[in-house]
C-alpha positions as CSV (number, residue, x, y, z in Angstrom):
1,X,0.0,0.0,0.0
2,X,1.4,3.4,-0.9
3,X,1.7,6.5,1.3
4,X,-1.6,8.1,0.1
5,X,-3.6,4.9,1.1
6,X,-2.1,4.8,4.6
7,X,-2.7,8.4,4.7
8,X,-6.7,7.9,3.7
9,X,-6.7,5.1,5.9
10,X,-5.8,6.9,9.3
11,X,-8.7,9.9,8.4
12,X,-10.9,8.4,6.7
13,X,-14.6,8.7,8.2
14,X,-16.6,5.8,8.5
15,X,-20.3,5.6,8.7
16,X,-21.7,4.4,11.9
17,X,-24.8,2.4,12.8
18,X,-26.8,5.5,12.6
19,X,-25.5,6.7,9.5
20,X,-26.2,3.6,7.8
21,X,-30.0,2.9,7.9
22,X,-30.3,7.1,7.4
23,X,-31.7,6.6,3.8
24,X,-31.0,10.4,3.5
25,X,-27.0,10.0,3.4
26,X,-27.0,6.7,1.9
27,X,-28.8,7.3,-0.9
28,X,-27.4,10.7,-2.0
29,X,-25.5,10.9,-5.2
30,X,-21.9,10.9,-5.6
31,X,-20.4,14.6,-6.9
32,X,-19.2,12.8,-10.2
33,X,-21.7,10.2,-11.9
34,X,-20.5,6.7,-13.7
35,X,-21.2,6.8,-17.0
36,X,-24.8,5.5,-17.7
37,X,-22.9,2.8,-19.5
38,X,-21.6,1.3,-16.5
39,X,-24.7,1.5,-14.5
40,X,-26.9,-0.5,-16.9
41,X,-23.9,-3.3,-16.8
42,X,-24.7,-5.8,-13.9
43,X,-20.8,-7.3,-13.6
44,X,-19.0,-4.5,-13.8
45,X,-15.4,-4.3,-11.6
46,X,-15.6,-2.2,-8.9
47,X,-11.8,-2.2,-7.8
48,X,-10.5,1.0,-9.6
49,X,-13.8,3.1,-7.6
50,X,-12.9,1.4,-4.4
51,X,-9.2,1.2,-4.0
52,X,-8.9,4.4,-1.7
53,X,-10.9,2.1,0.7
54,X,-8.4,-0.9,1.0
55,X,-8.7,-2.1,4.6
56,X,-12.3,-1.4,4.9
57,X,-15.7,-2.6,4.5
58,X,-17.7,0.1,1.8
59,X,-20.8,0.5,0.8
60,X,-20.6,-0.3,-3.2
61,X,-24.4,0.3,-4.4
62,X,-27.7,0.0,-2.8
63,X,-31.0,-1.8,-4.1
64,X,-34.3,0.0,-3.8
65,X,-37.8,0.2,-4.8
66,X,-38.1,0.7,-8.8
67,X,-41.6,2.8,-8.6
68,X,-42.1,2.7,-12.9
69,X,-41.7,-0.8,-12.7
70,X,-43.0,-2.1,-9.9
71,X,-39.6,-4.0,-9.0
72,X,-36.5,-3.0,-7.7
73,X,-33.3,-1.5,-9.0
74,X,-30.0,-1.4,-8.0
75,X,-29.1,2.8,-7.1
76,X,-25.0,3.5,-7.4
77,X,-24.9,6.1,-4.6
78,X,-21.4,7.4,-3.1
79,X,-19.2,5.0,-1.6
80,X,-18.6,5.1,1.5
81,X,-16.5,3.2,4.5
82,X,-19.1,2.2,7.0
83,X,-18.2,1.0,10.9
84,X,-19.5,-2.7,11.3
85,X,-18.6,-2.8,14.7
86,X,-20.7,0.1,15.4
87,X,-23.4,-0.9,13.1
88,X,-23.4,-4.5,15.1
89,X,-22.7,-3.2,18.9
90,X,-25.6,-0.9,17.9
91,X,-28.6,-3.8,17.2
92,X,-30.2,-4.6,20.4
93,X,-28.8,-8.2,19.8
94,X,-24.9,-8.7,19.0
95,X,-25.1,-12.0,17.6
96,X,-23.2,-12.3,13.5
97,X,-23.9,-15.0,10.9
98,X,-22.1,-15.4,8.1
99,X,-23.3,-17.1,5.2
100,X,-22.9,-17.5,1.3
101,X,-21.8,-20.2,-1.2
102,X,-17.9,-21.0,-1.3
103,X,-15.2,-18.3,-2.7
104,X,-17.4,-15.6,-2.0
105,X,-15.4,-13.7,0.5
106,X,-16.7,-15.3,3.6
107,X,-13.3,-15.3,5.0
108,X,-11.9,-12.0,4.4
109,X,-14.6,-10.5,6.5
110,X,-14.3,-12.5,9.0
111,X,-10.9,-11.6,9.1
112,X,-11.6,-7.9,9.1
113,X,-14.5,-8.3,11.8
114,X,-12.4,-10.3,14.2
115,X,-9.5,-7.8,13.9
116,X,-12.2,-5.0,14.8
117,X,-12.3,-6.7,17.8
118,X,-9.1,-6.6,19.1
119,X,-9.5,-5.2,22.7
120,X,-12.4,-8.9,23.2
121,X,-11.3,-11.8,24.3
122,X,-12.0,-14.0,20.9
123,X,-12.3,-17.8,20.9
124,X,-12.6,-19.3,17.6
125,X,-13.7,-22.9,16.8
126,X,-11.3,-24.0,13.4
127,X,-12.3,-27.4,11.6
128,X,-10.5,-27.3,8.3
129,X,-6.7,-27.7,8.4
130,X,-4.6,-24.5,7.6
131,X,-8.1,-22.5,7.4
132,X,-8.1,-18.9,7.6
133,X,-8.8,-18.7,11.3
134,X,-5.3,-20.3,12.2
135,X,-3.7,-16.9,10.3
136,X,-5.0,-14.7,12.3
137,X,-2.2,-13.5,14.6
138,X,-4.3,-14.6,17.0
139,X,-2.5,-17.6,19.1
140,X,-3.6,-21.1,17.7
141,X,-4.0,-24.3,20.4
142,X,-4.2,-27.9,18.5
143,X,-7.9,-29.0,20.3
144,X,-6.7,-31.9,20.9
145,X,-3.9,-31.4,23.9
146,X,-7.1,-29.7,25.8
147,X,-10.0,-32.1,25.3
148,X,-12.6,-31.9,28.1
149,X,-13.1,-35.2,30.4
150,X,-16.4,-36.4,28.5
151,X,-17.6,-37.9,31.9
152,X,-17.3,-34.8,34.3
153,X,-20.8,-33.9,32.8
154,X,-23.2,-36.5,32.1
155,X,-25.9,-34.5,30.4
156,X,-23.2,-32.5,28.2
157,X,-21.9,-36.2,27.1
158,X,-25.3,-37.4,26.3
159,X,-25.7,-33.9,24.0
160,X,-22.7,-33.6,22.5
161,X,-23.3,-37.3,21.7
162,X,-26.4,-37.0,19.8
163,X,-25.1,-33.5,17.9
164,X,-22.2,-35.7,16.7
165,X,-24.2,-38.4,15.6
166,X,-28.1,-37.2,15.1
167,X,-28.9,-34.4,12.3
168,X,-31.9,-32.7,12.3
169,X,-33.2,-35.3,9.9
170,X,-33.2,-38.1,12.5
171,X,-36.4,-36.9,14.3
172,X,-37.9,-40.5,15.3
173,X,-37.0,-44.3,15.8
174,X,-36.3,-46.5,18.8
175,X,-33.3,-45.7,19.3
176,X,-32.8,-42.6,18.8
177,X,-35.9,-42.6,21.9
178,X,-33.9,-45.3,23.9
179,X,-29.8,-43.4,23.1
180,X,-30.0,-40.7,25.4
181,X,-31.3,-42.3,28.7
182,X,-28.8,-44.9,27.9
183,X,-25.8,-42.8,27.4
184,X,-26.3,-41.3,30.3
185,X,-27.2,-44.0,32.9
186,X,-23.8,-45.9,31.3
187,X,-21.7,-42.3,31.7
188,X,-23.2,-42.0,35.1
189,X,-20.9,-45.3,36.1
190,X,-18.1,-44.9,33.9
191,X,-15.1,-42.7,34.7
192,X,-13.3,-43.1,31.3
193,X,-14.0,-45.2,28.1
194,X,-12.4,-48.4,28.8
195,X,-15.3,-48.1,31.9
196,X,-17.7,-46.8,29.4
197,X,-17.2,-49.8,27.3
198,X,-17.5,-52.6,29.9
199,X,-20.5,-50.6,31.4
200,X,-22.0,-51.8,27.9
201,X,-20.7,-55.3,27.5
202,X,-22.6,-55.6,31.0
203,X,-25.6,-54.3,30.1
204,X,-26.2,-55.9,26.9
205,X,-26.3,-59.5,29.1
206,X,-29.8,-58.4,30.3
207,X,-31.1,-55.9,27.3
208,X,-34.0,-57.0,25.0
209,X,-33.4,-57.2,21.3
210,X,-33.9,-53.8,20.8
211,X,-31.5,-52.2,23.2
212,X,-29.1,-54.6,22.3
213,X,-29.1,-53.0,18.7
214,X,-29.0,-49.6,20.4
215,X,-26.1,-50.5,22.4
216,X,-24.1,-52.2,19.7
217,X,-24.3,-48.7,17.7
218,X,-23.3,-46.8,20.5
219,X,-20.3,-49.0,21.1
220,X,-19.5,-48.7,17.4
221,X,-19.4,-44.9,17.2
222,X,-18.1,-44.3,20.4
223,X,-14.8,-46.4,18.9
224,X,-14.8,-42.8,17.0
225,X,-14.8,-40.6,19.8
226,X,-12.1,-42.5,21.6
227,X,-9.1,-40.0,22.3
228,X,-6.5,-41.3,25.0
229,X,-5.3,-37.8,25.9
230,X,-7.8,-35.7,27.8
231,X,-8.0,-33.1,30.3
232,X,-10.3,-31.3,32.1
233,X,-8.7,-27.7,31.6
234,X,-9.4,-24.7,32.7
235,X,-8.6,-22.5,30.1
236,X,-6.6,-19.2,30.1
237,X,-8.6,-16.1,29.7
238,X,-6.7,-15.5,26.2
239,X,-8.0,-15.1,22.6
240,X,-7.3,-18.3,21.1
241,X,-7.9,-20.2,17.9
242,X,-9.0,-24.1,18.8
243,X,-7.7,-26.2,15.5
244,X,-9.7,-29.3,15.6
245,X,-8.8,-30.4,12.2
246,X,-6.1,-33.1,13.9
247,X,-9.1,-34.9,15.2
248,X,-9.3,-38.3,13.5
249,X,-13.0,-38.1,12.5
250,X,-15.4,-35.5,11.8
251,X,-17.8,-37.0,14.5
252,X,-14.7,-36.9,17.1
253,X,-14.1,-32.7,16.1
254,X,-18.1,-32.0,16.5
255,X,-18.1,-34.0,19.6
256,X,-15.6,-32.6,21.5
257,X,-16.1,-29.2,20.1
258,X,-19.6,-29.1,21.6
259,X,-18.3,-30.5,25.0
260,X,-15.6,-27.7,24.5
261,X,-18.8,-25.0,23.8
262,X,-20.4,-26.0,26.9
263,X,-17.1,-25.7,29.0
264,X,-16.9,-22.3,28.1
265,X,-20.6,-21.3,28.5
266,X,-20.7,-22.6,31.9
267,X,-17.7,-20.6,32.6
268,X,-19.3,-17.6,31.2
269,X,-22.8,-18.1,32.8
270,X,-21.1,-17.9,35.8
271,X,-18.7,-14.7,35.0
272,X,-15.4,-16.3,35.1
273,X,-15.9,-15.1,31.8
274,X,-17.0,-11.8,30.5
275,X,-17.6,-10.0,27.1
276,X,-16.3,-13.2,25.3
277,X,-16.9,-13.1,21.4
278,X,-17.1,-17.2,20.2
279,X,-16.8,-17.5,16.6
280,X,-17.6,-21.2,15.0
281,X,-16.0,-21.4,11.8
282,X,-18.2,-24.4,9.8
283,X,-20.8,-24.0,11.7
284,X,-23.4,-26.2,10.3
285,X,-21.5,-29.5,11.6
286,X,-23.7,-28.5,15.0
287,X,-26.4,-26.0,13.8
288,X,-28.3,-28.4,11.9
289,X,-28.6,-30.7,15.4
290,X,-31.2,-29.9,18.2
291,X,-29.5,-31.1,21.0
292,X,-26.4,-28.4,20.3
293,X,-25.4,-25.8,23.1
294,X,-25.7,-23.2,20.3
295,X,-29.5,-23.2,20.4
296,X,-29.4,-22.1,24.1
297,X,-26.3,-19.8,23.7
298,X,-28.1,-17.5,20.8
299,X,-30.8,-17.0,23.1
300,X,-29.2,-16.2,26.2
301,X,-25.6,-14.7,25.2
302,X,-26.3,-11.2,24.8
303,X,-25.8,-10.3,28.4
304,X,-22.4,-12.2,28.2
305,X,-21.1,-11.7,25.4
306,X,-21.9,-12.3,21.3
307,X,-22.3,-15.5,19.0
308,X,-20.6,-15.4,15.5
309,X,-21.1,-18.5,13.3
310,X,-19.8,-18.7,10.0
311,X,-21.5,-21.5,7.6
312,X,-22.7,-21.6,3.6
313,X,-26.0,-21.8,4.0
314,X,-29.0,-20.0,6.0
315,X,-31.0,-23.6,5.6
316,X,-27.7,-25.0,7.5
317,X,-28.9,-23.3,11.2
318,X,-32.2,-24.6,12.5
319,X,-35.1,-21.8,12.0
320,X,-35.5,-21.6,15.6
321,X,-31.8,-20.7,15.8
322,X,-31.6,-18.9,13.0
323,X,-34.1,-16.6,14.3
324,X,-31.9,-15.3,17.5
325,X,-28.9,-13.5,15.1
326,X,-29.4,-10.3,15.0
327,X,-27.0,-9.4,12.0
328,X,-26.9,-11.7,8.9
329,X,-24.1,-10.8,6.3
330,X,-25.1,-12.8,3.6
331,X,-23.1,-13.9,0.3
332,X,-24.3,-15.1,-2.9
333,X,-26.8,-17.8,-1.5
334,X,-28.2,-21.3,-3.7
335,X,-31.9,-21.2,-4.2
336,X,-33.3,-23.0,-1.5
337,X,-31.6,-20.0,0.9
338,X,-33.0,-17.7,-1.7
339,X,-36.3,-19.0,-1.1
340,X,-36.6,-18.5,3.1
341,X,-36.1,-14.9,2.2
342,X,-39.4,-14.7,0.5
343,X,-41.0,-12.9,3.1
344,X,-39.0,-9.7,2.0
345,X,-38.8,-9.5,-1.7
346,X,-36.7,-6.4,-1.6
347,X,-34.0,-8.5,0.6
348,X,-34.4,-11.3,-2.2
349,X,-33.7,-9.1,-5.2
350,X,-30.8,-7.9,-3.1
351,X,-29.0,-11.5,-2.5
352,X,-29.5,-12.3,-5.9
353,X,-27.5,-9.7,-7.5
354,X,-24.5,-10.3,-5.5
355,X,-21.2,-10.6,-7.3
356,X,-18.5,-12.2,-5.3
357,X,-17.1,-10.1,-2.3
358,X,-20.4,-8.3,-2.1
359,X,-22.6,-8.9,0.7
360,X,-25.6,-7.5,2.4
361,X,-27.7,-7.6,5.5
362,X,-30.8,-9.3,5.4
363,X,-31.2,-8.2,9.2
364,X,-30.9,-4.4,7.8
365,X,-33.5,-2.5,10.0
366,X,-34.4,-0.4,7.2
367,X,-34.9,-3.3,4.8
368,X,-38.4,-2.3,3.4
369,X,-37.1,0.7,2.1
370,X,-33.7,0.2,0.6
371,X,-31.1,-2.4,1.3
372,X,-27.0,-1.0,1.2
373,X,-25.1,-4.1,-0.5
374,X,-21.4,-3.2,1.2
375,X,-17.9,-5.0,-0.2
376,X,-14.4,-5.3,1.8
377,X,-11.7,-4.2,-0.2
378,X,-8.5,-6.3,1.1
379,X,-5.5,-4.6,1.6
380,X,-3.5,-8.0,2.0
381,X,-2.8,-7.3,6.0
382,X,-5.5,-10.0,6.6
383,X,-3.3,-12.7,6.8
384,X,-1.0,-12.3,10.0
385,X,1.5,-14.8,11.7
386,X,0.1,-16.9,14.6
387,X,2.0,-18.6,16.5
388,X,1.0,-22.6,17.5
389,X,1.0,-22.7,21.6
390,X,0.7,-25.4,23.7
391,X,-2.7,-25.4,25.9
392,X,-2.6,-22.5,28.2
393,X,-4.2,-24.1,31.2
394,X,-4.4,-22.8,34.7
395,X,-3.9,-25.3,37.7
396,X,-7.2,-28.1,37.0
397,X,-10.1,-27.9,39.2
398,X,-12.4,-30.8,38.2
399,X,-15.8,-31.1,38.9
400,X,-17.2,-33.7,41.9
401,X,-17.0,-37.2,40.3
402,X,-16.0,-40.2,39.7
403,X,-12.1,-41.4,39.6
404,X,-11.2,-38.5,42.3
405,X,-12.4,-35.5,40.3
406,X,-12.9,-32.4,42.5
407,X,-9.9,-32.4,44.6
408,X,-6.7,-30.4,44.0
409,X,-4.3,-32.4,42.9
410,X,-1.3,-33.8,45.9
411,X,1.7,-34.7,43.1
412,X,3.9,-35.7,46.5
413,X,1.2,-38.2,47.8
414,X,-0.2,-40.0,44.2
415,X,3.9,-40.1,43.5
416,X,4.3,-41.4,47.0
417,X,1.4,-44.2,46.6
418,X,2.5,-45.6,43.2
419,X,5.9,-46.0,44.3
420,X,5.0,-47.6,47.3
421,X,3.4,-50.4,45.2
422,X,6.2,-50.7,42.5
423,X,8.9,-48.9,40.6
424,X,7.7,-46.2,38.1
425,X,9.0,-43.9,35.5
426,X,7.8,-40.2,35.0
427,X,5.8,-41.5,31.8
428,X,4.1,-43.9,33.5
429,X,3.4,-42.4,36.5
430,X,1.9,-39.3,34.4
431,X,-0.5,-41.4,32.7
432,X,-1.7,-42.7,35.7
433,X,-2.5,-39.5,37.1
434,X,-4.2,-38.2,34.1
435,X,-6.7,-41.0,33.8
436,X,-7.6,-40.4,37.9
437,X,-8.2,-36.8,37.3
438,X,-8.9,-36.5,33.9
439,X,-6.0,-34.0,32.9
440,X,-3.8,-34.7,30.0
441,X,-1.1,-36.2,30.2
442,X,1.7,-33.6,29.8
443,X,-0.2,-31.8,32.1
444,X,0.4,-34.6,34.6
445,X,3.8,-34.9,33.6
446,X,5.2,-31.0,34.0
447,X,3.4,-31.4,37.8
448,X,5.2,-34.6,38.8
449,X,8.6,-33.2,37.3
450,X,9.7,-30.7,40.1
451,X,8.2,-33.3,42.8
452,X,10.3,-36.4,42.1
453,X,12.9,-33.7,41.9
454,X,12.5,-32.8,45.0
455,X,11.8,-36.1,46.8
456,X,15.3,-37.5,45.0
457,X,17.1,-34.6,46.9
458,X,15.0,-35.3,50.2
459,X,16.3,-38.8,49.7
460,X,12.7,-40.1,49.6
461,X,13.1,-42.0,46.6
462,X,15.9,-42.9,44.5
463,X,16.3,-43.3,40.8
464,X,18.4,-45.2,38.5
465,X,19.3,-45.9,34.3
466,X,16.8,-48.9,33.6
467,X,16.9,-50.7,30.7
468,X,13.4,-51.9,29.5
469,X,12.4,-53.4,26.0
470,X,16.4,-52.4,24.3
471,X,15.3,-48.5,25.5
472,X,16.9,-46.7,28.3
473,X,14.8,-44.9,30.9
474,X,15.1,-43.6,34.1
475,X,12.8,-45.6,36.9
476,X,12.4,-43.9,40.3
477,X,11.9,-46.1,43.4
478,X,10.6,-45.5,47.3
479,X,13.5,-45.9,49.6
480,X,11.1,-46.4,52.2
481,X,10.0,-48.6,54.4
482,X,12.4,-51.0,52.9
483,X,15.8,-50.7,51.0
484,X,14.1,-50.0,47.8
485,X,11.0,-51.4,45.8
486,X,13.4,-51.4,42.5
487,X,14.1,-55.1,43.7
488,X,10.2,-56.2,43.9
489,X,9.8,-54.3,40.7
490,X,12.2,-56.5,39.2
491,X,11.7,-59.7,40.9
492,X,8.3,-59.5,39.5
493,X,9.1,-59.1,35.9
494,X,11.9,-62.0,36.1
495,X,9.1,-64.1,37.6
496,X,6.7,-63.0,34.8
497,X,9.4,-63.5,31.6
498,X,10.0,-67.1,33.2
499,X,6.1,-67.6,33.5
500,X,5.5,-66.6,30.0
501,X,8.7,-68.6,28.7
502,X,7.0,-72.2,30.6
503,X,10.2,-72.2,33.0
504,X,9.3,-73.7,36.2
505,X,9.7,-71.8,39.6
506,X,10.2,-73.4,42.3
507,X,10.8,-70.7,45.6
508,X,10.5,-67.0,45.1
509,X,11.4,-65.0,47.9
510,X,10.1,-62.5,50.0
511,X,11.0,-59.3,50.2
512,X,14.3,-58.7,52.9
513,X,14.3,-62.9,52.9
514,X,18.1,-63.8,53.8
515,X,20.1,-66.7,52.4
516,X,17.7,-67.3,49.8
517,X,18.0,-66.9,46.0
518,X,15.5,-64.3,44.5
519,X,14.0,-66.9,42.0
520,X,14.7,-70.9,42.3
521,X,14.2,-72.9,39.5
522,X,15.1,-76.8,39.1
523,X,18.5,-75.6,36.4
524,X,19.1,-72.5,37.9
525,X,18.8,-69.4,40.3
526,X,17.8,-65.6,39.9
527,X,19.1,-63.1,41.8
528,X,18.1,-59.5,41.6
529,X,20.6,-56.9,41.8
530,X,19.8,-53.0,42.3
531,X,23.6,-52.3,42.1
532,X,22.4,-50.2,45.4
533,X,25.0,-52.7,47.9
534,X,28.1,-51.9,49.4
535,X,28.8,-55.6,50.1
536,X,28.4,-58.5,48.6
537,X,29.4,-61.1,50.9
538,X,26.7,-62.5,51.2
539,X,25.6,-62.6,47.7
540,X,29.1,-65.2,47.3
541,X,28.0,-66.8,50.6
542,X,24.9,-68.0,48.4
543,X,27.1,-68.8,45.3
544,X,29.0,-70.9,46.9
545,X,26.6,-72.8,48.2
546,X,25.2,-74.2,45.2
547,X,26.2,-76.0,42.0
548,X,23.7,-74.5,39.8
549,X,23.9,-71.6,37.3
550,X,22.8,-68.0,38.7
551,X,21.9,-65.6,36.4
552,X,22.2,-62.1,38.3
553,X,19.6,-59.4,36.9
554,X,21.1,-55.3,37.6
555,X,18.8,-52.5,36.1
556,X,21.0,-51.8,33.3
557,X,24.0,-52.4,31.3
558,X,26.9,-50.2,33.1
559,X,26.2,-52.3,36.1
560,X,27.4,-55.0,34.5
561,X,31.1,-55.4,35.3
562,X,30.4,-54.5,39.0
563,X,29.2,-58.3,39.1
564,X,31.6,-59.8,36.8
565,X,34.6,-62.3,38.5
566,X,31.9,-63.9,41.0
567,X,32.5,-67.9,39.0
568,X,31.9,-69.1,35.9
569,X,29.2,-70.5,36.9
570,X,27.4,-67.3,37.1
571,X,26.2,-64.8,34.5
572,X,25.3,-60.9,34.9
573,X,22.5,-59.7,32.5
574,X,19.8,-56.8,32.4
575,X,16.0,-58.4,32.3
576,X,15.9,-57.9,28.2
577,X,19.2,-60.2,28.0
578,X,17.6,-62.7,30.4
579,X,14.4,-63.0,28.0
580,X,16.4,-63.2,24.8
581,X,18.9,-65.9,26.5
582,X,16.2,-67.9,27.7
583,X,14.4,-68.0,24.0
584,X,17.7,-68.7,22.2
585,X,17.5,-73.1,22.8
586,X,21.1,-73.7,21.2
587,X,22.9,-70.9,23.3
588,X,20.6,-71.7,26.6
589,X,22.3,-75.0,26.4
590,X,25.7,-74.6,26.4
591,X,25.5,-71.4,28.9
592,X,22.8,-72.9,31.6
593,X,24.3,-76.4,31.7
């Protein structure tokens, strides 16, 4: 853009809601007329008139009353910029829909809008990959590291349910009558989806033909919706752009995005959050359902904040819906939109001359009289860098439940009582917590981090190289109330590799047991090693006082030579060496004899 545009831009006046529906100013004719040429021509290009308005929306003609004829006619009156946010803070109800066929301009003025919004908190719902919204300089959050726990809200899971897999055209049928009371009562009991799916394996023992066909769907499109990271997040009070296009299915993004809807609503129906502008990008993927949030949200919102929704068609939102938006830029529409907008033939004629990047409002107030058709002129700023976040979450507060939910979260104490039952690795540990409280799992991860940190230098619990399955980890272990559980951790996966290889145990030992091997077996012994001993006399007391093989397991590979010089009748190995020496026949032979 040259200097004179950026000059124009920073003065130039633009007409606000009152301005706009004045018939008076709109109408009046520019200084200099077209020639009459040009305004008998119906696709004429309007770029050279408008370029001093790059960055803004202008009005570019306006359709009114032909009183010869008995029709309408479209009037060229004098361009001018006009102030949507004004016009639309300025309508008694604040809520925006978008709509017109595809490569229209849809997205250009949603990008303008938004932008004209800056000083709002703006959450945006994304669906398609690399869509517009994700270039909006606006920070983007892939949807899917800040999925909502499904079963913290029963009725929301039994909703967002039936949007995802019940249109508007499924109005009647057994099961869509028998679904809901079932998804409920079996999300009532179930704290996660493995739960959820043995809640329905249990049922069906005692369901009639009928439910049993009603069950067997919901187990087959619940397969859809299953996503093993989820947390119940509290999200930061940040514009933010969700990307749900790394969902796996379309009925997993309009699942979750509901659930994610009605998170927020709560949130804002109870003013943790205030003056919030939602914008849902592909909107009919829920407005065509009538078990949505978005039904109740475009009645009640307008206290709290607005409703945008952005979709191709007006016969995409529900009438009832449809109904509650107070503004309705409107593209080039097919015919069946053409024909709800029968009841004002003025708006119709309007609509139907549209030529891409012109739009008009079939909400206009002053819509019997004459109808402004306005265009945005792009000045190619629309497209901004935003940068891809990781879920901005606050510290998770879930809701009374199942699995734990409601409680603050003691890292020390669920650290404290996996180890206590066996060795663990941050990983692992994480996972666990996340499935208790329904928090993702790098959420579960980054609190458990500084914890074990700290109970290592408390000397609470210890930690050590483990090699597991050829791969190098780092397992952490209680040092309390006995040396270490590292040893029963690894006791119990020697005893489980012999199991599963049909070697025969004899005598396993307890825990603290002296003079006794670890494992007995008829051709040789196990004995467990943490590498955590100063001594080891009486490790050779044992040795020597049989005239088997012993195989000594350490954790991992650099403990290795630590044992080494105890007999040749002995052999030093981490658990993975064990397994593959034990399923090797030939070599087992010559090394166990």
């Amino acid at each position: 853009m040259n200097k004179y545009l950026e000059d124009q831009n920073r003065v130039m006046r633009e007409y606000g809601f009152s301005e706009l529906i004045n018939a008076r100013r709109v109408l009046s004719k520019p200084l200099i007329e077209l020639p009459l040429r040009n305004q008998e021509r119906m696709f004429y290009d309007l770029s050279r008139r408008l370029k001093r308005f790059a960055g803004h929306t202008t009005i570019a003609y306006t359709i009114i009353p032909d009183i010869e004829r008995g029709k309408f006619k479209r009037d060229e009156c004098s361009a001018r910029a006009a102030n949507l946010r004004d016009y639309i803070e300025h309508k008694g109800n604040r809520n925006v829909s978008i709509t017109g066929v595809s490569g229209q301009g849809k997205s250009y003025l949603t990008m303008h809008l938004l932008s004209k919004f800056e000083d709002r908190q703006r959450i945006i719902f994304s669906f398609k990959p690399d869509d517009h919204e994700v270039h909006l300089g606006i920070p983007v959050i892939d949807a899917k590291e800040c999925l909502p726990n499904p079963f913290r809200d029963i009725n929301a899971f039994s909703e967002a349910y039936m949007t995802a897999f019940f249109g508007e055209k499924v109005s009647s049928g057994i099961q869509l009558q028998q679904t809901p009371a079932f998804l409920q009562e079996i999300a009532s009991q179930s704290s996660d989806w493995k739960g959820f799916m043995k809640t329905i394996s249990e049922k069906r023992k005692s369901a009639s033909k009928n439910q049993i066909e009603t069950l067997n769907a919901i187990e087959q499109n619940v397969k859809s919706l299953v996503i093993e990271d989820m947390g119940n997040v509290e999200l930061a009070n940040e514009s933010t752009v969700f990307d749900f296009s790394t969902l796996p299915t379309k009925q997993a993004q309009n699942f979750y995005a509901e659930l994610m809807l009605r998170q927020i609503y709560r949130e804002m129906e109870e003013r943790k959050r205030k003056g919030v502008l939602i914008c849902i990008d592909e909107a009919h993927r829920l407005t065509k359902s009538y078990h949505t949030i978005l039904d109740v949200m475009s009645r009640e919102i307008r206290d709290k904040g607005m409703l945008w929704i952005i979709t191709q068609n007006l016969i995409d939102i529900l009438p009832e819906m449809r109904a509650n938006f107070g503004t309705k830029f409107t593209f080039k529409l097919g015919d069946a939109d053409l024909q709800i907008l029968s009841y004002n033939q003025l708006v119709r004629f309007s609509v139907s001359m549209l030529q891409p990047r012109q739009f008009t409002d079939i909400e206009f107030p002053e819509s019997q009289a004459f109808a402004p058709v306005l265009t945005y002129v792009s000045d190619g700023s629309e497209y901004r860098e935003s940068p891809r976040i990781v879920a901005a979450v606050k510290e998770a507060r879930m809701e009374e439940g199942a699995g734990g939910r409601g409680k603050d979260i003691d890292y020390k104490e669920e650290i404290m009582q996996i180890l206590s039952e066996r060795m663990s690795y941050a990983t692992e540990m994480g996972k666990e917590i996340s499935a208790k409280y329904g928090i993702s799992k790098d959420q579960a991860k980054l609190g458990i981090k500084t914890i074990l940190e700290e109970l290592k230098n408390n000397n609470e619990v210890g930690r050590v190289k483990y090699l597991r399955e050829g791969k190098p980890i780092v397992m952490y272990y209680s040092k309390s109330p006995n040396l270490s559980n590292l040893h029963t951790g690894m006791q119990s996966q020697a005893v489980d590799i012999l199991n599963e290889l049909g070697v025969h145990i004899n005598r396993v030992s307890t825990t603290g047991e002296r003079g006794a091997f670890d494992i007995e077996t008829d051709f040789f012994m196990v004995e467990i090693e943490t590498g955590l001993k100063h001594s080891m006399e009486d490790l050779k007391e044992r040795i020597a006082g049989t005239n088997l093989r012993v195989i000594i397991i350490v954790p991992n590979s650099e403990l290795i030579d630590k044992y080494k010089g105890l007999g040749e009748r002995v052999l030093v190995m981490t658990i993975d060496s064990m397994r593959e020496m034990l399923t090797e026949p030939e070599k087992t032979k010559t090394q166990i004899k």
